[in-house]
C-alpha positions as CSV (number, residue, x, y, z in Angstrom):
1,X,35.5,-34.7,46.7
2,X,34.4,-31.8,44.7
3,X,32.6,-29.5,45.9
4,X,29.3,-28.5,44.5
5,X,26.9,-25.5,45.6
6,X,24.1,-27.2,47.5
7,X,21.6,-26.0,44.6
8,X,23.3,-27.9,42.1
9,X,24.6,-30.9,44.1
10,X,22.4,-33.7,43.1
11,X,23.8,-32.9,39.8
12,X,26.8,-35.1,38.6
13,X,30.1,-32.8,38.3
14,X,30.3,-33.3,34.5
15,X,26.9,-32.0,34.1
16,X,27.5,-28.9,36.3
17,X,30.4,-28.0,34.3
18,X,28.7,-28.4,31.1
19,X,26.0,-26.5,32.7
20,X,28.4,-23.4,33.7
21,X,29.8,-23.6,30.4
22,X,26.7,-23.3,28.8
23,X,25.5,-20.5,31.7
24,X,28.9,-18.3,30.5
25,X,28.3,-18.6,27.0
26,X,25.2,-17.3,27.1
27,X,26.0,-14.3,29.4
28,X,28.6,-13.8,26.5
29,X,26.5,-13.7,23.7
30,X,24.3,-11.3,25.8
31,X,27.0,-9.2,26.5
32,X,28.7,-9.2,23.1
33,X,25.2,-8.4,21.4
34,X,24.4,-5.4,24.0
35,X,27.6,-4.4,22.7
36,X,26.7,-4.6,19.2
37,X,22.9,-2.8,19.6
38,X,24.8,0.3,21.9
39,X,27.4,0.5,18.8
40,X,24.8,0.0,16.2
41,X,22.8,2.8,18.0
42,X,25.7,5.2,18.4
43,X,26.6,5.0,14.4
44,X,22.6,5.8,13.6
45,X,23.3,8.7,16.2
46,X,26.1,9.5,14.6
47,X,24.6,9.7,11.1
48,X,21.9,11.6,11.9
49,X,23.7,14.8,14.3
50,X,23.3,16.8,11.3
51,X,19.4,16.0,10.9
52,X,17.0,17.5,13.3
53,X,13.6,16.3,14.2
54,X,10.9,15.8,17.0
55,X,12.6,14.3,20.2
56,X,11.9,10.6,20.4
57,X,11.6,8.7,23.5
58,X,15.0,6.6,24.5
59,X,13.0,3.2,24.0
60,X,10.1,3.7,21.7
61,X,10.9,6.5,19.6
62,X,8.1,8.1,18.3
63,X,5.7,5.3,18.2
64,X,3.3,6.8,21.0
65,X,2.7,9.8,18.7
66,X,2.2,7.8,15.5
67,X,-0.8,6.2,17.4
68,X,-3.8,5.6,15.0
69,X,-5.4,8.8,14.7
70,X,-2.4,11.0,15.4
71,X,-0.4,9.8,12.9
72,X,-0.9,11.4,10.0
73,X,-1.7,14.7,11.7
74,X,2.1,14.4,13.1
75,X,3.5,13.6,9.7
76,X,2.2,16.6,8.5
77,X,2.5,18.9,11.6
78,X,6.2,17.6,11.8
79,X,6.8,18.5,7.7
80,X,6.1,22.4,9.0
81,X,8.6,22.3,11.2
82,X,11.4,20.1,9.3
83,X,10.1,20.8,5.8
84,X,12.9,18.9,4.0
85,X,13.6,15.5,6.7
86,X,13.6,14.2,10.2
87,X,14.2,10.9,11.8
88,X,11.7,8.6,12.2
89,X,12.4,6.4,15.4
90,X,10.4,3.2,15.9
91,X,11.9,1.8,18.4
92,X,15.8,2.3,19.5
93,X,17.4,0.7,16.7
94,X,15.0,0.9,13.8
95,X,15.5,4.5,12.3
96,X,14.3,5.8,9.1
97,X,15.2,9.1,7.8
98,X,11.8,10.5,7.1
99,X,11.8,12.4,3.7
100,X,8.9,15.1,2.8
101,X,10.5,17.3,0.6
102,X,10.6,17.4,-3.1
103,X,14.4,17.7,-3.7
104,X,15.5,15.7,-1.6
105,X,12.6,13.0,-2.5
106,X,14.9,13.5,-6.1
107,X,17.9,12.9,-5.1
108,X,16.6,9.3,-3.2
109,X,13.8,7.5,-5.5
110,X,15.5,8.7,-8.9
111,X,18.4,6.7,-7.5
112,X,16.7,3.0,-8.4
113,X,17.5,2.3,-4.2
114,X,16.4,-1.0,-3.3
115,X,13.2,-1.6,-0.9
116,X,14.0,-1.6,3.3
117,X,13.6,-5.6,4.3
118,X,13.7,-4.3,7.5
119,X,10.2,-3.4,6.8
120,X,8.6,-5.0,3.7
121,X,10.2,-8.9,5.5
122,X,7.3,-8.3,7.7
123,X,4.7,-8.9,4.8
124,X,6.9,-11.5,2.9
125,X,4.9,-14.3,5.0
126,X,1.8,-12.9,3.5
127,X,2.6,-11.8,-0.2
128,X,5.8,-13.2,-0.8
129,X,8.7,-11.7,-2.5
130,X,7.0,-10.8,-5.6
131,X,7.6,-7.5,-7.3
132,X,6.9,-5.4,-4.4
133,X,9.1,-7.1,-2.7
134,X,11.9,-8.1,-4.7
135,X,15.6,-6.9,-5.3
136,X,18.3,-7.0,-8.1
137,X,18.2,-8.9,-10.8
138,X,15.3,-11.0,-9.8
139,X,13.6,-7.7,-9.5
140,X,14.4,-6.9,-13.1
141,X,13.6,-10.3,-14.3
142,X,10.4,-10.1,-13.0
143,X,9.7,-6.3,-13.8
144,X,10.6,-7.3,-17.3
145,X,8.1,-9.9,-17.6
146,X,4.9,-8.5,-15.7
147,X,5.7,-4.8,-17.8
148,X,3.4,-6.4,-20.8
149,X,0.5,-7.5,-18.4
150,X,-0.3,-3.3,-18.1
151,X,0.2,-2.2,-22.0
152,X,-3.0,-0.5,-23.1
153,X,-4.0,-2.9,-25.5
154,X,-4.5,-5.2,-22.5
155,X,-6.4,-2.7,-20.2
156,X,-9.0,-1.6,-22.8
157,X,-11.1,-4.3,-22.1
158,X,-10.9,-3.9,-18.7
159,X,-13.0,-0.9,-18.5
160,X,-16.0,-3.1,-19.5
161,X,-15.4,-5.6,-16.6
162,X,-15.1,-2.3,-14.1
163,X,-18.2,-1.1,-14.8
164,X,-19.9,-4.6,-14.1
165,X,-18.4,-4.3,-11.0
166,X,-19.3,-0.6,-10.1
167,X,-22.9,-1.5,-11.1
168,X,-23.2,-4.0,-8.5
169,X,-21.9,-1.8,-5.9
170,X,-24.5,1.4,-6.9
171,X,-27.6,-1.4,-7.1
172,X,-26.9,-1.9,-3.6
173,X,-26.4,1.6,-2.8
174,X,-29.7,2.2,-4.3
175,X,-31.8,-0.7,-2.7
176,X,-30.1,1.3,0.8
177,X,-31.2,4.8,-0.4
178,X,-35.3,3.1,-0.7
179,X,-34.7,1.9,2.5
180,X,-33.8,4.6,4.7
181,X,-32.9,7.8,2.8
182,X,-31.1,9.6,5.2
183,X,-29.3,6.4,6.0
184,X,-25.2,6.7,6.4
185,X,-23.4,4.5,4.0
186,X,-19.8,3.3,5.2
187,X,-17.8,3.7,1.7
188,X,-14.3,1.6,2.6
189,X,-16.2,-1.4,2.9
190,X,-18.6,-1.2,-0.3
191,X,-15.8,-0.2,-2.4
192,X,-12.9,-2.6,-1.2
193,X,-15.7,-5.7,-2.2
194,X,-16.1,-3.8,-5.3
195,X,-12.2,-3.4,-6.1
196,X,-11.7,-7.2,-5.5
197,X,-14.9,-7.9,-7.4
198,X,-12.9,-6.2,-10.4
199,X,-9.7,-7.4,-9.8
200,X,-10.7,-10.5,-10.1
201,X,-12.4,-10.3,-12.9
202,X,-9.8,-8.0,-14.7
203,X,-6.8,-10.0,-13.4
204,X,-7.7,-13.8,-12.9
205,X,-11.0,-13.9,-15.4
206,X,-12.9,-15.0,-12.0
207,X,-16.2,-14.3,-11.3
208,X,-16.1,-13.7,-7.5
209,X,-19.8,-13.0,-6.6
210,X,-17.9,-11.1,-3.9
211,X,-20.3,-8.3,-3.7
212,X,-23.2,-10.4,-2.9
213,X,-21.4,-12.9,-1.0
214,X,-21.8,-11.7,2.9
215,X,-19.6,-14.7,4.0
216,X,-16.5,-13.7,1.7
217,X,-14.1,-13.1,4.0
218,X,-11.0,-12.2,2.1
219,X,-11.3,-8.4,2.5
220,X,-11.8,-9.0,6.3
221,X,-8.3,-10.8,6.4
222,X,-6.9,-8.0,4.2
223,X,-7.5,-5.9,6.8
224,X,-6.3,-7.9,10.0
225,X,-3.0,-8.4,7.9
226,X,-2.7,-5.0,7.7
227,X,-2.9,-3.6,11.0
228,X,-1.2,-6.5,12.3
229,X,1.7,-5.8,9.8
230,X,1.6,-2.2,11.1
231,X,1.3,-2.7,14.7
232,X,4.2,-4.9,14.2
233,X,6.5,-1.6,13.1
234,X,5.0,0.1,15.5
235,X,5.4,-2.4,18.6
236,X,9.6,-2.8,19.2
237,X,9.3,-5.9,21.1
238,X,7.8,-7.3,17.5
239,X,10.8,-6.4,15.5
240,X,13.0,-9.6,16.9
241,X,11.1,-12.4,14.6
242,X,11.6,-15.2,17.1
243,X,9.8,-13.6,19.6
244,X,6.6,-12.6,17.1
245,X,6.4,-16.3,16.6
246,X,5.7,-16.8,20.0
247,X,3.0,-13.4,20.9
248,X,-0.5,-14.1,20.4
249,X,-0.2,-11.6,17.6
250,X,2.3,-13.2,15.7
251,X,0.7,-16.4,15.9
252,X,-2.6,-14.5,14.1
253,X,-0.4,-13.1,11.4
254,X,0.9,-16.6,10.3
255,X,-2.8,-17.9,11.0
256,X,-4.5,-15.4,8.3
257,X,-1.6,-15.7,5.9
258,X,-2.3,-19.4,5.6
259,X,-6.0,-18.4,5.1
260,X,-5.2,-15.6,2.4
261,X,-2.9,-18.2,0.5
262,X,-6.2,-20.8,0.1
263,X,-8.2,-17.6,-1.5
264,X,-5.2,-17.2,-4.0
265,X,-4.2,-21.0,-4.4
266,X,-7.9,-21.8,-5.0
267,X,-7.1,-19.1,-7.9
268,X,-4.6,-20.5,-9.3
269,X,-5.7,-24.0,-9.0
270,X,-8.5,-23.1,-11.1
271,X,-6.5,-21.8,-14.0
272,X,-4.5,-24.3,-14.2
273,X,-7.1,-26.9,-14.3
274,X,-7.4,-25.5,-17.8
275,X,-3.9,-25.7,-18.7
276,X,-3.3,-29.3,-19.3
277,X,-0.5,-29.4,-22.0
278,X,1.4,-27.0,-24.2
279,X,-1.3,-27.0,-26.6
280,X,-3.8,-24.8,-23.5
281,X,-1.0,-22.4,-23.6
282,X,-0.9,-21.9,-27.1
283,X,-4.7,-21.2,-27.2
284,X,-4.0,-19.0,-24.5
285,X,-1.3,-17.1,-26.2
286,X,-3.9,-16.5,-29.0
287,X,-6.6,-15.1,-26.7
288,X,-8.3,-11.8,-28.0
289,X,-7.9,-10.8,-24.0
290,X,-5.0,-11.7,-22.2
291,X,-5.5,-11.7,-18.2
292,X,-2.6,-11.0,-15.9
293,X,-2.6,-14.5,-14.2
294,X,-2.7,-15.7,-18.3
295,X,1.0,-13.7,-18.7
296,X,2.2,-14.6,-15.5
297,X,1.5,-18.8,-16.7
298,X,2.9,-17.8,-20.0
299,X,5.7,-15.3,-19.1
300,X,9.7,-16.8,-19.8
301,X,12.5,-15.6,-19.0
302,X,15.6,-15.1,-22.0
303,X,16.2,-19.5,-21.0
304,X,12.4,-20.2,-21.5
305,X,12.3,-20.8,-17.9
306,X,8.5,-20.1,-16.7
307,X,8.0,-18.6,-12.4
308,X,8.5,-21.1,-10.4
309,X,5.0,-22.0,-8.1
310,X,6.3,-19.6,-4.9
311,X,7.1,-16.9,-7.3
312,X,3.8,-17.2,-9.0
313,X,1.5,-17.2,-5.9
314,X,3.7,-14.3,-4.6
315,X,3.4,-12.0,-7.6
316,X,-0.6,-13.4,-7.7
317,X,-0.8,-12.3,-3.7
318,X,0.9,-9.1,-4.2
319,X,-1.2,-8.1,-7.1
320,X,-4.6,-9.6,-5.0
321,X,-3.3,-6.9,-2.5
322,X,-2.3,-3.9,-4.6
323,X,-5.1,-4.0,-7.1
324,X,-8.0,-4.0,-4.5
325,X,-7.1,-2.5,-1.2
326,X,-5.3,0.5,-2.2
327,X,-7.4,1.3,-5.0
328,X,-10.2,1.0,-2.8
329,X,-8.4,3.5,-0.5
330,X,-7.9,5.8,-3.4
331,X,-11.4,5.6,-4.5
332,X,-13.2,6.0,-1.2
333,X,-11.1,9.1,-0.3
334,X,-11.8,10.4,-3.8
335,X,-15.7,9.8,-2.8
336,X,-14.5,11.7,0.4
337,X,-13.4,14.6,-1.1
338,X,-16.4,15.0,-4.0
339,X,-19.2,15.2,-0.9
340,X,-16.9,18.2,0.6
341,X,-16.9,20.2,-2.4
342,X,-20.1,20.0,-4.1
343,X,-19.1,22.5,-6.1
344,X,-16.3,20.7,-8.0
345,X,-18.8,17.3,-7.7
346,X,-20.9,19.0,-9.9
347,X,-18.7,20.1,-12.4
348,X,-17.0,16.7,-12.4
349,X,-20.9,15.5,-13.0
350,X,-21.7,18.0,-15.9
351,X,-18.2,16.7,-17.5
352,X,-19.3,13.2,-17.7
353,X,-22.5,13.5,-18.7
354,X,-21.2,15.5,-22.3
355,X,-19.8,12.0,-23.3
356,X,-21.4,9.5,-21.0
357,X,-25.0,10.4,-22.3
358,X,-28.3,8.3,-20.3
359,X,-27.6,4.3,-20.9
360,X,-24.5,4.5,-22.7
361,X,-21.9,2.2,-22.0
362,X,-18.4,3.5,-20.9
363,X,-15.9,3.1,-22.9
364,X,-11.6,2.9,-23.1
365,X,-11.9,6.0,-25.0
366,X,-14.0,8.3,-23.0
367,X,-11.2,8.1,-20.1
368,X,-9.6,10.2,-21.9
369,X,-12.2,13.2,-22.3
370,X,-12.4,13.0,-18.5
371,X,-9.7,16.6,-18.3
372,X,-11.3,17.9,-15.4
373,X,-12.6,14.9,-13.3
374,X,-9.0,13.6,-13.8
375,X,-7.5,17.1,-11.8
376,X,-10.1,16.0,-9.3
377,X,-8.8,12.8,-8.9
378,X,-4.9,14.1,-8.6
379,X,-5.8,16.6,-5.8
380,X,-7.7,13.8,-3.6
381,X,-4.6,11.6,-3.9
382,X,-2.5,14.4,-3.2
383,X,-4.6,14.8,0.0
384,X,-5.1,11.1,1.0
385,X,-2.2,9.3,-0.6
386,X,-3.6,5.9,-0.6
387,X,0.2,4.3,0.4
388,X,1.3,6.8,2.7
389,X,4.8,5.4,3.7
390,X,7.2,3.8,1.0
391,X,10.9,2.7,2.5
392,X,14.0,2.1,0.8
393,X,17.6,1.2,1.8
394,X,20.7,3.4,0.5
395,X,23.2,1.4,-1.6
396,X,25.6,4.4,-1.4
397,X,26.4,7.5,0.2
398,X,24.1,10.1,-0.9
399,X,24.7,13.7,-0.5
400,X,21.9,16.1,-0.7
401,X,21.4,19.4,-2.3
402,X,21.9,21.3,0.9
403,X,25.0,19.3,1.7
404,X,23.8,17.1,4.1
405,X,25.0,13.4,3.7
406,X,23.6,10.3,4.9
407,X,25.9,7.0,4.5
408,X,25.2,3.7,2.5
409,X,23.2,1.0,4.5
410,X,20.7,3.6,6.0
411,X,17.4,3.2,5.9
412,X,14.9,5.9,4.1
413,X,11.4,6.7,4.3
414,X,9.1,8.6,1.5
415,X,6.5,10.3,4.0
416,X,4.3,10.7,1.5
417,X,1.6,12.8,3.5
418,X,4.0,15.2,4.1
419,X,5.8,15.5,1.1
420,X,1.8,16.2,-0.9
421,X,1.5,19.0,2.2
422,X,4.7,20.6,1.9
423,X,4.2,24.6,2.4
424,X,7.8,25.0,0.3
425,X,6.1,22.5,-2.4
426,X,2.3,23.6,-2.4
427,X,0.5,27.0,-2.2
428,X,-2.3,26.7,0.4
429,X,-1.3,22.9,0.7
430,X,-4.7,21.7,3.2
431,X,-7.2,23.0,0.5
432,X,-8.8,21.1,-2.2
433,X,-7.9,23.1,-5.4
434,X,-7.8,20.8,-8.4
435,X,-6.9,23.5,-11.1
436,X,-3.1,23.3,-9.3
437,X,-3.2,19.5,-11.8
438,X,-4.7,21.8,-14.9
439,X,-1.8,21.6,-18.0
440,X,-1.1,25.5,-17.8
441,X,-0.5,25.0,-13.5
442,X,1.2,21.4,-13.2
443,X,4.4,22.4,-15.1
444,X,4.6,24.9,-12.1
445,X,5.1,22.4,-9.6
446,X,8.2,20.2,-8.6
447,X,8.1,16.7,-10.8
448,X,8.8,14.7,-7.3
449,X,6.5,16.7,-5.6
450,X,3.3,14.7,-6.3
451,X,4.1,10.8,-5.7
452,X,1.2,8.6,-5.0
453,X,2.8,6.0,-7.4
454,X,6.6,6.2,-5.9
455,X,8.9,7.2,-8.8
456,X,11.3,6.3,-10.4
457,X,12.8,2.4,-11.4
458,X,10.7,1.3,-9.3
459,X,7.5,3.1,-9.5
460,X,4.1,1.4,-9.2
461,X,3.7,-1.2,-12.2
462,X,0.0,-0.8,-11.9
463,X,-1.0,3.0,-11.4
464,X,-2.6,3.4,-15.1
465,X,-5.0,0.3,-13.9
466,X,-5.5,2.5,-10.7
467,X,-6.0,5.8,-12.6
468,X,-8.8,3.5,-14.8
469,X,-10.3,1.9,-11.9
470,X,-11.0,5.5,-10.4
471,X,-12.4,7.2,-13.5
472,X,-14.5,4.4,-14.2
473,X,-15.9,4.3,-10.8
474,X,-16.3,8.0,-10.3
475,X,-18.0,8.6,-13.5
476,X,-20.7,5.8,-13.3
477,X,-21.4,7.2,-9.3
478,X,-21.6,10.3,-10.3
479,X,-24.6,9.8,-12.8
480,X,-26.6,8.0,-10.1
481,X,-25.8,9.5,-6.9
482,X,-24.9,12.4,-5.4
483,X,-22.9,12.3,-2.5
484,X,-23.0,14.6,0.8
485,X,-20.9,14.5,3.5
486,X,-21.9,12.9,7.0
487,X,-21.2,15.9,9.6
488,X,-21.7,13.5,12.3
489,X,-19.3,11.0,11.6
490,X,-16.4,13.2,9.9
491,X,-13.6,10.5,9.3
492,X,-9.9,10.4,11.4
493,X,-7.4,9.3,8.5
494,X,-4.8,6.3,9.6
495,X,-1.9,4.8,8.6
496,X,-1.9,1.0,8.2
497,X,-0.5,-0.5,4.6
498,X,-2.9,1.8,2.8
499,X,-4.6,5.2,4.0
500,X,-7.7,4.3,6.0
501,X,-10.1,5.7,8.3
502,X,-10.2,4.7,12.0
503,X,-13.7,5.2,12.2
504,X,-14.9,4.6,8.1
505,X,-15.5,6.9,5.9
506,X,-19.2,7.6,6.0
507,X,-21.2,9.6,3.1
508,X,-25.0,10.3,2.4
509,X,-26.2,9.3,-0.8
510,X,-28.9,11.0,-2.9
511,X,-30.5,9.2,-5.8
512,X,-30.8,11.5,-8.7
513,X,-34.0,11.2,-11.1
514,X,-33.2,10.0,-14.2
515,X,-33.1,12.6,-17.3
């Protein structure tokens, strides 16, 4: 008879074969993949000898010193000390070469690189692969037919449907001033129900009620997606996607993603109630205003082939994103920076009010008169970038200007906080000096120097509806309120998809009489 351990013994000899079988395959695969993660890490070792940086820890990197709060102080600090790069380590085996300096920011995003999936996969179940997303010729394709949804012609009458908006917000600012004048107002949250209240207006010609709307709860799950997405990066153990599925966390990501898509399917839905035949499409295609949803319905490619459903809810998600929560960032560190330095508040004011007169209506033109307010605008978002991290992956070798060389297949990120505090790119780099953006000074500083739109190929689609959003809302604030910093409450800025504030970013507001 066979023998059998006694642990095993009630189990026929067939089974116990199968089942050692089974037991040494899987010690193989193990064994073969411990093999493959020591090899994998050796090559990233490998490529980097010639890059120095902060000494990571052998399991987590440096994700104990990117903790909210000390994140962005490190990314600068760091920058001092390695002004041009230094490896970022989140974990063992996910390494980014962190870039912060000017040239070699050149030599990387003038390159047309594609985006990191190693990163952006872990929005994809919440925005999709649109055009943030996307690589290759899709990427292109798309590109191509989204590129008409941002010519001027279609933002000028945008500007109109902003100010709605920003009047809301300041009505509600003001019924809070009668209430309690030396009340503290938390500016993220006003502003990012303001920013969707506009883009959904601008974008999907939907009147939101948003603002008024207590029980919307869209920009609540904008903001659980986005520190989840982060603390996944952060959190090693997450990086493996079978075992997200099964954390508590991971089951919340995939939870609010299914929420998120019934805000923009309900969207969508809507529209396309009204587009019943070819005939809806024509009108549409003979609208005065064209929205973006409107081009993305319309838009063919060179075969008259329209986006499919999942790309059209993935560019509509992406865009739902984008245009609220990191102009909102934008805006509220703009806000941020205006109540630190009254001084250049003021003259921003005193700007505005030459063409922006008592009750006259903004207008597409007067964006343009805006010289000074606009410097003021480029040195907060040179400060606060509102997308502090942007990563790509390097389809070739590429050698650097100090002869460095990093090898195809490596992952790259733009550490943008650094880069817009470099001490070999900025004079006095920590003070808020918007003349450095005046016409006779900008042509003194590097091109890739300032990038809080990314550059090159693949630079940010919508940053002239950003730049519009912000001058909009900064002029019409400026004529009601002023606004004063809250000493008690000074805000600790964070890195999640956008820039944030891990405790808000809280202001006083005084109403000014009327002249």
């Amino acid at each position: 008879m066979r023998y059998l351990h006694p642990l095993w013994s009630w189990l026929p000899g067939d089974f116990y074969q199968l089942f050692h079988l089974t037991g040494a395959f899987v010690l193989t695969y193990v064994a073969l993949k411990a093999i493959h993660l020591v090899k994998k890490r050796q090559e990233l070792a490998n490529a980097l000898r010639n890059f120095p940086g902060p000494p990571p820890h052998w399991l987590y990197g440096h994700v104990k010193m990117l903790e909210p709060g000390e994140d962005v102080k490190n990314l600068v600090g760091w920058t001092k000390e390695f002004p041009r790069c230094y490896p970022l380590y989140f974990g063992p085996f996910l390494i980014f070469l962190g870039i912060n300096h000017p040239d070699y920011a050149k030599m990387v995003f003038s390159r047309g690189d594609p985006k990191s999936l190693a990163v952006y996969n872990y929005v994809v179940p919440w925005i999709g692969k649109g055009l943030l997303i996307l690589n290759g010729p899709k990427w292109h394709q798309h590109r191509k037919l989204l590129t008409p949804g941002f010519h001027y012609e279609v933002l000028k009458p945008y500007v109109a449907l902003m100010a709605d908006s920003v009047k809301v917000m300041l009505s509600k600012w003001e019924k809070l001033v009668q209430e309690d004048q030396a009340a503290s107002v938390e500016m993220f949250e006003h502003v990012s129900l303001m920013t969707l209240d506009s883009i959904m207006k601008c974008a999907f010609s939907c009147q939101s009620n948003c603002q008024t709307d207590r029980d919307n709860p869209y920009v609540k799950m904008v903001y659980d997606l986005s520190f989840l997405a982060v603390e996944r990066l952060k959190t090693p153990l997450y990086h493996n996607d079978f075992f997200y599925q099964l954390c508590s966390q991971g089951r919340k990501f995939h939870e609010t993603c299914r929420l998120a898509h019934l805000h923009t399917d309900c969207v969508i839905k809507e529209r396309k109630k009204s587009l019943k035949n070819e005939q809806e499409l024509e009108k549409i295609l003979k609208k005065r205003r064209l929205d973006f949803l409107d081009i993305l319905l319309c838009a063919k490619d060179e075969k008259g082939k329209t986006l499919s459903d999942e790309d059209l809810r993935a560019e509509v998600d992406t865009f739902m994103f984008e245009g609220h929560d990191t102009t909102a960032s934008g805006i509220s560190w703009l806000f941020y920076c205006m109540a630190q330095n009254p001084e250049y508040q003021q003259r921003c004011r005193e700007e505005i009010k030459e063409f922006l007169g008592q009750g006259k209506n903004i207008q597409w033109d007067d964006l343009g008169k805006m010289t000074y307010t606009t410097m003021c605008i480029k040195e907060s978002l040179r400060l606060y970038p509102p997308v502090p991290l942007i990563g790509r992956i390097l389809n070739s070798t590429v050698t650097f200007d100090d002869g460095r060389t990093l090898p195809s297949g490596f992952l790259v990120g733009l550490n943008i906080p650094g880069l817009h505090r470099n001490p070999e790119a900025w004079d006095h780099p920590d003070v808020f000096e918007p003349l450095r953006f005046s016409p006779e000074n900008s042509s003194g500083h590097h091109p890739f120097a300032f990038l809080p739109f990314s550059a090159g190929p693949r630079n940010c689609i919508g940053q002239q509806f950003a730049m519009m959003e912000m001058k909009v809302v900064l002029a019409l604030t400026l004529l009601q309120f002023e606004l004063l910093p809250d000493p008690a409450n000074p805000p600790v800025p964070v890195i999640q998809l956008v820039l944030r504030s891990k405790n808000g970013i809280h202001l006083k507001l005084k109403k000014l009489c009327s002249s």
